[in-house]
VOPAGU-2260 file (C-alpha; in pm, 1 decimal, decimal comma):
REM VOPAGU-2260
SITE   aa  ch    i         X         Y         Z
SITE  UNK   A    0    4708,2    -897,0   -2314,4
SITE  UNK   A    1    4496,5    -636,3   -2311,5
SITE  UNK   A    2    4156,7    -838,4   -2439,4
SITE  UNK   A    3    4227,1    -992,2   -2167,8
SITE  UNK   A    4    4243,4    -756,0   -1927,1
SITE  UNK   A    5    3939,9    -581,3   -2061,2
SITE  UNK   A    6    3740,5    -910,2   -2008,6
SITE  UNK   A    7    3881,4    -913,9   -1650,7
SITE  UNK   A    8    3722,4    -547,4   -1587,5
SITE  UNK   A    9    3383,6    -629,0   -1790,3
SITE  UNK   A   10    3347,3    -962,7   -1582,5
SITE  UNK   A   11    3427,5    -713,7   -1248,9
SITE  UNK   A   12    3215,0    -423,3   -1360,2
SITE  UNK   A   13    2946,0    -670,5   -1457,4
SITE  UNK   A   14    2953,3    -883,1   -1105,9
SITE  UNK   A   15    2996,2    -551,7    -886,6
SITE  UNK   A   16    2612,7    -471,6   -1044,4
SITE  UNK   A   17    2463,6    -807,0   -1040,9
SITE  UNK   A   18    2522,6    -766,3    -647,7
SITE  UNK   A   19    2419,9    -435,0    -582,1
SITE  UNK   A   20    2084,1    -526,2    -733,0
SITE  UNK   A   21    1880,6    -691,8    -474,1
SITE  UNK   A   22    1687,1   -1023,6    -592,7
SITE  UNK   A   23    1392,4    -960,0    -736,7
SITE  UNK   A   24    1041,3   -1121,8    -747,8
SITE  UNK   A   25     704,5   -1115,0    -933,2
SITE  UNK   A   26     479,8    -905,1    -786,5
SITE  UNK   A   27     221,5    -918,9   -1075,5
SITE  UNK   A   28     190,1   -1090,5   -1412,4
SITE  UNK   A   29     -28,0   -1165,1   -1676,3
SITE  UNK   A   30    -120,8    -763,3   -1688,5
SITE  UNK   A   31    -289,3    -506,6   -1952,2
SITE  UNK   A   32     -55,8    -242,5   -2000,8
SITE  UNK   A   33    -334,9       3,4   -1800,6
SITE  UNK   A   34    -283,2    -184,4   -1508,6
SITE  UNK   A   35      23,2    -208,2   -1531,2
SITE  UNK   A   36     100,1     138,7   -1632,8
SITE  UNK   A   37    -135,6     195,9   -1299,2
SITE  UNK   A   38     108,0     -20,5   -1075,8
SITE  UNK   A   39     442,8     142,0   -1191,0
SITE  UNK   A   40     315,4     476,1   -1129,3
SITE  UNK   A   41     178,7     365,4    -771,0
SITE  UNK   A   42     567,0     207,8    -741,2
SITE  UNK   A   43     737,8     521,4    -852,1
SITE  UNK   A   44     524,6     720,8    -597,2
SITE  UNK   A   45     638,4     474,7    -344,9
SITE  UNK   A   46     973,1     452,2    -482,2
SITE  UNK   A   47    1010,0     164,6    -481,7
SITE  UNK   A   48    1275,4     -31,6    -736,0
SITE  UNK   A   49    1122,2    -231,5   -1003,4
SITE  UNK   A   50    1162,6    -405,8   -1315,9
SITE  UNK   A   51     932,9    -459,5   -1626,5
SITE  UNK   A   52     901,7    -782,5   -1854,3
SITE  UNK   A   53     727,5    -956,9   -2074,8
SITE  UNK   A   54     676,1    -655,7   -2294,3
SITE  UNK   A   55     526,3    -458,4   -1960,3
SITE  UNK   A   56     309,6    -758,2   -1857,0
SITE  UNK   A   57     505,7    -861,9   -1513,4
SITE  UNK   A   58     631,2    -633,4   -1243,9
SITE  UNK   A   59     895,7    -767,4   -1059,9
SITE  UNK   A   60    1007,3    -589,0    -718,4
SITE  UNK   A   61    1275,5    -637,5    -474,2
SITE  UNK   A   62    1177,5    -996,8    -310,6
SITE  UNK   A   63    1211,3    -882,3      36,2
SITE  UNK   A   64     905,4    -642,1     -40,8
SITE  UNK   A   65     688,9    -854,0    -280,8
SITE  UNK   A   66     427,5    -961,6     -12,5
SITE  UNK   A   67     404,1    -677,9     147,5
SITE  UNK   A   68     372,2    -446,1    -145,3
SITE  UNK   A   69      98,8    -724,5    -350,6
SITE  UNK   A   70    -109,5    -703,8     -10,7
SITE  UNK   A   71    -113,6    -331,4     -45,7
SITE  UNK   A   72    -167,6    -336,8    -418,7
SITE  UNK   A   73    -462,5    -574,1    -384,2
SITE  UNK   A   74    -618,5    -385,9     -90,0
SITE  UNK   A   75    -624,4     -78,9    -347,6
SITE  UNK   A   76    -753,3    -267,9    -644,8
SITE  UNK   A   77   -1054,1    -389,5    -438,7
SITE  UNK   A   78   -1141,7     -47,6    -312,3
SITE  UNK   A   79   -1045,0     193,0    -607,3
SITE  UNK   A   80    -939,5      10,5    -893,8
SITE  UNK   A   81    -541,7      30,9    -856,1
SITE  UNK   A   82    -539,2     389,6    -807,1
C-alpha cells in the first residue's frame, strides 16, 4: 500500500514539473563549447531559461522565444563575434 502510494506522489510530483516547464526548442546546435559557453552567458544576462545537451553542443530555449532570441544571437555574431 504504501509503494503504491509513493508511486502515486512521484508520478504527481513528476507531472506537476513536466508542466511548469514550458516546451522547449533548439536555438543552436552543432556548437564548440566557446560558443557555446558565449551564448549561455549572453542567456543568463538576458535571463532567459535554457537547457544544455549534447555534452554542451545544443542550446535549447523556451519555444515561444527561439526565433526571436536566434535573430538576436545572429545579429551579434555578425557584428562582434557572439559577444
Amino acid at each position: 500500500m504504501g509503494a503504491v502510494a509513493a508511486g502515486l506522489l512521484a508520478g504527481l510530483v513528476m507531472l506537476t514539473s513536466r508542466l511548469a516547464t514550458p516546451p522547449m526548442a533548439l536555438l543552436f546546435g552543432d556548437l564548440d563549447l566557446d560558443d557555446s559557453g558565449r551564448i549561455v552567458a549572453k542567456l543568463e544576462q538576458m535571463k532567459v531559461p535554457f537547457e544544455l545537451r549534447g555534452n554542451g553542443a545544443q542550446v535549447y530555449v523556451p519555444e515561444d522565444q527561439a526565433l526571436r532570441l536566434r535573430l538576436a544571437m545572429a545579429r551579434r555574431k555578425d557584428k562582434r563575434g557572439w559577444s
